[in-house]
N, C-alpha and C positions, 0 to 999 in steps of 0.2 A: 503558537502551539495550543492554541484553544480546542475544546473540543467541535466546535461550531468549525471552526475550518479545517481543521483533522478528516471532517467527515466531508466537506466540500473539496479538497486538494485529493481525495486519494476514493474520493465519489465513490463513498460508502452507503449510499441508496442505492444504486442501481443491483436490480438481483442477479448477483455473478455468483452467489456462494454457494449454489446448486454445484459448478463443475468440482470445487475443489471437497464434497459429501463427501466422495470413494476415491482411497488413494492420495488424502490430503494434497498438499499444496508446494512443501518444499522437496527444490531440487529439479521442479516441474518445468520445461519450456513450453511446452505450449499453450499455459495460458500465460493471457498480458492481466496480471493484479496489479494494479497500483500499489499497495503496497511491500511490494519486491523490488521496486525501482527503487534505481540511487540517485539520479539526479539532483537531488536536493543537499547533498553530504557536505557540499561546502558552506550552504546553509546552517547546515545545522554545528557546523565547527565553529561557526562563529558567535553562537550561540554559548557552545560550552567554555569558551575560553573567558 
């Protein structure tokens, strides 16, 4: 949970934040963000326990 791979796991460079300017982001299907995924949740349980 570094920031250095915060920004590589959910590839925070590439410029996507143009679509979610108008009409934000949540609730939204049709863009794919990275950081909307869940994939990672059993990850991260194992972390908080």
């Amino acid at each position: 949970m570094r920031p250095a791979a915060i920004i590589r796991d959910l590839d925070l460079l590439r410029p996507i934040y143009r679509q979610t300017a108008s009409y934000g982001h949540f609730g939204r299907n049709d863009l794919d963000l990275p950081w909307e995924k869940t994939d990672r949740v059993e990850d991260l349980k194992k972390y908080l326990k």
